[in-house]
Each structure stands twice: as C-alpha cells, then as structure tokens.
N, CA, C and O atoms as a GROMACS GRO file, in nm:
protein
  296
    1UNK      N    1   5.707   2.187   1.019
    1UNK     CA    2   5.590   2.181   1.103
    1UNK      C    3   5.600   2.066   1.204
    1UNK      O    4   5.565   2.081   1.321
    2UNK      N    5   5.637   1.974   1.165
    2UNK     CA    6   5.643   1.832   1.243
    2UNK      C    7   5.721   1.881   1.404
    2UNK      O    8   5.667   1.874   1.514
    3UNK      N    9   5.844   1.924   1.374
    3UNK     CA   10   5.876   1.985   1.466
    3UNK      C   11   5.827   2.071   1.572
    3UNK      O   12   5.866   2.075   1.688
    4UNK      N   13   5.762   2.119   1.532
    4UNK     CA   14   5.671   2.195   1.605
    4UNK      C   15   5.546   2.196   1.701
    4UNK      O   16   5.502   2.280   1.780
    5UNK      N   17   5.497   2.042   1.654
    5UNK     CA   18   5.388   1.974   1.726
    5UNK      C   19   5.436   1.872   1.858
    5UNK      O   20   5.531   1.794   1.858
    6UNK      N   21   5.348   1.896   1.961
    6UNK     CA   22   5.353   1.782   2.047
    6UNK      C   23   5.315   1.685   2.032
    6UNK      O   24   5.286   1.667   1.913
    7UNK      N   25   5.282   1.541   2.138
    7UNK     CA   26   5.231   1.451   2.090
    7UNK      C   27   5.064   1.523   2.152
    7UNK      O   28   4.968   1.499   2.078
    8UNK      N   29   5.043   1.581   2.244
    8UNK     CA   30   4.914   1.640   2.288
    8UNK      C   31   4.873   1.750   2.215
    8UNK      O   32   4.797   1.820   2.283
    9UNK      N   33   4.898   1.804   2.079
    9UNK     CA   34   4.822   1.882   1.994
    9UNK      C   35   4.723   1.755   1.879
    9UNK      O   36   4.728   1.632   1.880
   10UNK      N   37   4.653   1.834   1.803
   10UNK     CA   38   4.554   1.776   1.773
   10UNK      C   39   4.608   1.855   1.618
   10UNK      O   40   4.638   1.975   1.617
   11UNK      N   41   4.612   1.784   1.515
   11UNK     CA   42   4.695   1.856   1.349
   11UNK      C   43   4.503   1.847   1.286
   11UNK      O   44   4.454   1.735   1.301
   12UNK      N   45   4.442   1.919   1.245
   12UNK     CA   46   4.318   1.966   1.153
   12UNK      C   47   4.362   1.982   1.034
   12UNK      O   48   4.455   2.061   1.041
   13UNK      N   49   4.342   1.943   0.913
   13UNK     CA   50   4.343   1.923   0.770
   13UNK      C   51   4.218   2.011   0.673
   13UNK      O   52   4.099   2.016   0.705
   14UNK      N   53   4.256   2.054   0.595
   14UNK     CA   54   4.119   2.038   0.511
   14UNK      C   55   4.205   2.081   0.386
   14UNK      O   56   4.182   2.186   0.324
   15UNK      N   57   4.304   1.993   0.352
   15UNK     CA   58   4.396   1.941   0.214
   15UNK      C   59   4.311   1.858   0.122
   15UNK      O   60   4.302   1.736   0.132
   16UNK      N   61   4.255   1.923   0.040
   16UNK     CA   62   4.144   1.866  -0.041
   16UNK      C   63   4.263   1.774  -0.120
   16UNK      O   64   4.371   1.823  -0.153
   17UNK      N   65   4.214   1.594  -0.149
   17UNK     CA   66   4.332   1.495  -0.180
   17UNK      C   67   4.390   1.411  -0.094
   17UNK      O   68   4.402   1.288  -0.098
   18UNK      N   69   4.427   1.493  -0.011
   18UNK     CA   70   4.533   1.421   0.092
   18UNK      C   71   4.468   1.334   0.183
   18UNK      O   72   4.373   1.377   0.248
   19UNK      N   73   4.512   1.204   0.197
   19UNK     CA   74   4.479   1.109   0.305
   19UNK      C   75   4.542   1.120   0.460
   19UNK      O   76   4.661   1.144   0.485
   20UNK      N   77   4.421   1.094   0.573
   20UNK     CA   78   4.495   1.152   0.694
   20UNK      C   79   4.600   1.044   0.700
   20UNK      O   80   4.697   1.076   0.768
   21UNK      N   81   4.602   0.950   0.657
   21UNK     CA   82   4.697   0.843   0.651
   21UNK      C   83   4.858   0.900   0.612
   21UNK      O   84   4.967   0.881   0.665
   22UNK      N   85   4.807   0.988   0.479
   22UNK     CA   86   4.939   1.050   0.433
   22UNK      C   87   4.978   1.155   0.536
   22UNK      O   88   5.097   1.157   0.566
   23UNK      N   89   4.896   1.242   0.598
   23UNK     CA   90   4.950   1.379   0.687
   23UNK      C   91   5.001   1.305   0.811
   23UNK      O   92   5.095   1.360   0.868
   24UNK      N   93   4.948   1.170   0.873
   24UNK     CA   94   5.019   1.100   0.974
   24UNK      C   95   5.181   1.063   0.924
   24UNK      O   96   5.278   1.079   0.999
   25UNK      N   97   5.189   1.024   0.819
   25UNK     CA   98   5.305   0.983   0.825
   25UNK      C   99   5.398   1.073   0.803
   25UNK      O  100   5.508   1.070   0.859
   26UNK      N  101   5.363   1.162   0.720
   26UNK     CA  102   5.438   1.234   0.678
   26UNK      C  103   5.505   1.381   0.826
   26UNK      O  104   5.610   1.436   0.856
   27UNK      N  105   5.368   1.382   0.869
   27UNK     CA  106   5.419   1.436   1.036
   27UNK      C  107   5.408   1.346   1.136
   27UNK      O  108   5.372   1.394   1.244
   28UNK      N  109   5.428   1.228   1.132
   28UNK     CA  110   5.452   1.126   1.250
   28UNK      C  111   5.379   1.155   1.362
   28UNK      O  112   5.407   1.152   1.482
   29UNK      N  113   5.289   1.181   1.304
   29UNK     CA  114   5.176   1.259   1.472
   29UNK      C  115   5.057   1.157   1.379
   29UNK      O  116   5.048   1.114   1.264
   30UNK      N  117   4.950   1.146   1.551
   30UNK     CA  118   4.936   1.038   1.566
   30UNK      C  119   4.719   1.118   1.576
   30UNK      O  120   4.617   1.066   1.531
   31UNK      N  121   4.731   1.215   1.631
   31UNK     CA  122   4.590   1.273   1.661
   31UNK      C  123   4.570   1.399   1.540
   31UNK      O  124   4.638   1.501   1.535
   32UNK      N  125   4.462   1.364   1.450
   32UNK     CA  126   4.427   1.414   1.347
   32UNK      C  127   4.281   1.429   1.285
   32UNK      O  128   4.200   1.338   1.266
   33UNK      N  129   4.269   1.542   1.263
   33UNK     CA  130   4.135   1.531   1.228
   33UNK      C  131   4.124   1.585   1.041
   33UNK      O  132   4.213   1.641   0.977
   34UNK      N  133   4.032   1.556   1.008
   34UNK     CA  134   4.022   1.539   0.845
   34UNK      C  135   3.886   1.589   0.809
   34UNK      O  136   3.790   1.513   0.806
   35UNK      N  137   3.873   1.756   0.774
   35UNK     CA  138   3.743   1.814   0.723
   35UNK      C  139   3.744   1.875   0.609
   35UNK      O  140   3.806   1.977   0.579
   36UNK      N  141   3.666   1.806   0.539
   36UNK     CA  142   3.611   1.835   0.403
   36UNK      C  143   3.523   1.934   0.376
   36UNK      O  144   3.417   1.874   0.359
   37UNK      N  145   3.502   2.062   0.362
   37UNK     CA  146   3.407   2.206   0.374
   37UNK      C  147   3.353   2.206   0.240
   37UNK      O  148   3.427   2.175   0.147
   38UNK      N  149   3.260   2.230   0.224
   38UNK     CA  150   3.203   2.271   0.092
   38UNK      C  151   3.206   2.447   0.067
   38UNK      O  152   3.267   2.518   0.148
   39UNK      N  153   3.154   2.492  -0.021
   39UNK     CA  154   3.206   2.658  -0.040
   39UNK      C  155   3.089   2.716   0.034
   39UNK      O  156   3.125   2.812   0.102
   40UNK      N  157   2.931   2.681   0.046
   40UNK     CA  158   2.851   2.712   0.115
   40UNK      C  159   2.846   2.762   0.259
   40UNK      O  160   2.759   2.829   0.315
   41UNK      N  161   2.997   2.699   0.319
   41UNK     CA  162   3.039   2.756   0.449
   41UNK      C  163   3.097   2.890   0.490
   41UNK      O  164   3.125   2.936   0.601
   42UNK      N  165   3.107   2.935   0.378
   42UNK     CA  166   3.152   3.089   0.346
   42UNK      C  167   3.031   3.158   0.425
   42UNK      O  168   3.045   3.222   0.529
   43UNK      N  169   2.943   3.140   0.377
   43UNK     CA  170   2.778   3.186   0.408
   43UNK      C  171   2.719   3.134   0.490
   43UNK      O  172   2.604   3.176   0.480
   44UNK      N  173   2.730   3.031   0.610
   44UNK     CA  174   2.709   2.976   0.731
   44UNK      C  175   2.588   2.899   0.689
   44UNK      O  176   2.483   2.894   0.753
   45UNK      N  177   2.618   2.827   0.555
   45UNK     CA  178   2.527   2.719   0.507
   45UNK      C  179   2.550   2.597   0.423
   45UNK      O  180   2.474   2.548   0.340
   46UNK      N  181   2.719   2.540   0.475
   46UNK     CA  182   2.760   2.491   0.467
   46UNK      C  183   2.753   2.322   0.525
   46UNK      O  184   2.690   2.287   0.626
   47UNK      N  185   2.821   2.242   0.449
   47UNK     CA  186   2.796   2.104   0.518
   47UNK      C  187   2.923   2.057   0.542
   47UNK      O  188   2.990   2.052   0.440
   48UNK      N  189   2.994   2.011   0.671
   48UNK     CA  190   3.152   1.984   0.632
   48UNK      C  191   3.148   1.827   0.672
   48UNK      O  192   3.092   1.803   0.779
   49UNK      N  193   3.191   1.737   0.614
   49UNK     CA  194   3.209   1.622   0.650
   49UNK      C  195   3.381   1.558   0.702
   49UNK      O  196   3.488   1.546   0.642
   50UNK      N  197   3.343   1.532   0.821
   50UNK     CA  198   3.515   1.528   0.884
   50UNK      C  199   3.483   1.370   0.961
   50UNK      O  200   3.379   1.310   0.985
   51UNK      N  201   3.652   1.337   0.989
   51UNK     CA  202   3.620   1.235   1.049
   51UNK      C  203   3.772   1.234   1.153
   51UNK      O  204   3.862   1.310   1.117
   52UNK      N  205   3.791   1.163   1.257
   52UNK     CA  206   3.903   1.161   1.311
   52UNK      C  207   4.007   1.043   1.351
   52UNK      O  208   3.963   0.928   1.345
   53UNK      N  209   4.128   1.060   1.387
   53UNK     CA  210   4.178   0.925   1.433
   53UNK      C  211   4.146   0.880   1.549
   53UNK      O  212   4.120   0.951   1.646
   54UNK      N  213   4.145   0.780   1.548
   54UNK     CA  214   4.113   0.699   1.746
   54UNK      C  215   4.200   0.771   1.843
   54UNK      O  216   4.185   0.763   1.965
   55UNK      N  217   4.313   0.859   1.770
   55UNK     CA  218   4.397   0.911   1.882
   55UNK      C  219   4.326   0.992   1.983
   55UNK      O  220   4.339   0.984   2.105
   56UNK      N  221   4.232   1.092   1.899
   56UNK     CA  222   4.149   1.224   1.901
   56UNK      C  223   4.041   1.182   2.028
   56UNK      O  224   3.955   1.094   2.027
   57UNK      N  225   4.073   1.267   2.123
   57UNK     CA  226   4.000   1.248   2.262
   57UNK      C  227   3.869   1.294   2.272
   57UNK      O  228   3.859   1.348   2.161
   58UNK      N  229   3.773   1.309   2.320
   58UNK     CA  230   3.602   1.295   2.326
   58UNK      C  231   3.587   1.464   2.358
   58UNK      O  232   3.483   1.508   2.309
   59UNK      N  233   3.670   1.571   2.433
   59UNK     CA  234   3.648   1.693   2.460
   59UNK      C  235   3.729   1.746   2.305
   59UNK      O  236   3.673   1.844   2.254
   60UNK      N  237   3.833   1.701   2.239
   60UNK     CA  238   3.850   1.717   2.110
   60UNK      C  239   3.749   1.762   2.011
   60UNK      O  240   3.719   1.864   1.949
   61UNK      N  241   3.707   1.631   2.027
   61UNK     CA  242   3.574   1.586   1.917
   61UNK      C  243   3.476   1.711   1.950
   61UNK      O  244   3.455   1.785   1.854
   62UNK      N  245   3.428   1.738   2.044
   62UNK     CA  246   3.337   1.848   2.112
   62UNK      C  247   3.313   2.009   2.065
   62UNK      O  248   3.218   2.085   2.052
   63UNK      N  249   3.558   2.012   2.037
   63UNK     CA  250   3.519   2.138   2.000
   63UNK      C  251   3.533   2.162   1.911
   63UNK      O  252   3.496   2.272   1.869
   64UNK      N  253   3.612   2.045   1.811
   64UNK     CA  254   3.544   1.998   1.635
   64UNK      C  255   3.377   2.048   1.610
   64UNK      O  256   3.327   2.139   1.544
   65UNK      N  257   3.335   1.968   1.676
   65UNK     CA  258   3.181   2.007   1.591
   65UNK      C  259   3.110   2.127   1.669
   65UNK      O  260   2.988   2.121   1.655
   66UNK      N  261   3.157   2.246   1.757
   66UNK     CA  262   3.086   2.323   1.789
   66UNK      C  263   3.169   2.480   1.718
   66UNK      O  264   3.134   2.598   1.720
   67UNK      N  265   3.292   2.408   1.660
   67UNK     CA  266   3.347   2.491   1.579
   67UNK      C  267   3.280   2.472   1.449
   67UNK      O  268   3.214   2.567   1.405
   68UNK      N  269   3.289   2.351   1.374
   68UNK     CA  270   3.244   2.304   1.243
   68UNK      C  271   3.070   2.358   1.257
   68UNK      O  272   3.009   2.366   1.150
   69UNK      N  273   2.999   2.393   1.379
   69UNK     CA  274   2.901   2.416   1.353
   69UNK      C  275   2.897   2.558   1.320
   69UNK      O  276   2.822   2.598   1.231
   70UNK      N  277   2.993   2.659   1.401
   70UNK     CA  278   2.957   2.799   1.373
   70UNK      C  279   2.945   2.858   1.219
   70UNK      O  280   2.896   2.962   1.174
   71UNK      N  281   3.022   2.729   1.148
   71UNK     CA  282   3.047   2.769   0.994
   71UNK      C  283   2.930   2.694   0.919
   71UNK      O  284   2.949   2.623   0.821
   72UNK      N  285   2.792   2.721   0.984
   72UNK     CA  286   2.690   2.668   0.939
   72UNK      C  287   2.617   2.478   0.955
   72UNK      O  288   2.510   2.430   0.919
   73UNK      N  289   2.694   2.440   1.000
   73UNK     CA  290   2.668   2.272   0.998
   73UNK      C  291   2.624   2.248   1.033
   73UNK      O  292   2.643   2.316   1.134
   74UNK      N  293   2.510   2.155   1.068
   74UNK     CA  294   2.408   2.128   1.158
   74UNK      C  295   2.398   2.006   1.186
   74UNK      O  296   2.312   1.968   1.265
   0.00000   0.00000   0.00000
C-alpha cells in the first residue's frame, strides 16, 4: 500500500487498536485521519469520533465530516 500513496493523498483508518502514530510509520505518510464508528452507524444513528494529523488540510477536514455525517453524525 505504501507504495501506492502520494504525499497529497489523505490514508483514513478505522483499525480498531491501531495508533495513527503506528499507520504513519508504518506507511511513512504523513496526512491521516483516525475514525472510530460505533455499530449504530449502520442505521444512520451513529456517533464516530475521529481526529486528524496537522498534515490534513481544512477542505480535507470538510469532506471528513460531511462524509462522517451522512453515516448519521451530527
């Protein structure tokens, strides 16, 4: 996978365990985001708690939470 990424893609997680610390190093990429879903999101009544690296640019972030919202989040 590492291979495969630019430095201008953005790597999304939701590796229940894993630290974005660990998915940075381990793919040497630098912009990452880290969401935690509960099962309630199945049913668009879900709560997901995510957070990102400083790499992660402000129109990023944007379509993080208007995605994370369609799966119920508010």
């Amino acid at each position: 996978m590492q291979s495969s990424l630019s430095k201008d893609q953005t790597v999304m997680s939701i590796m229940a365990g894993v630290k974005m610390h660990t998915i940075g190093l381990k793919l040497e990429h630098k912009k990452l985001i880290r969401v935690m879903p509960n099962t309630p999101a199945q049913i668009r009544q879900g709560i997901s708690a995510w957070t990102a690296s400083k790499e992660v640019d402000q129109p990023t972030l944007e379509f993080v939470k208007d995605m994370l919202q369609a799966s119920g989040m508010k």
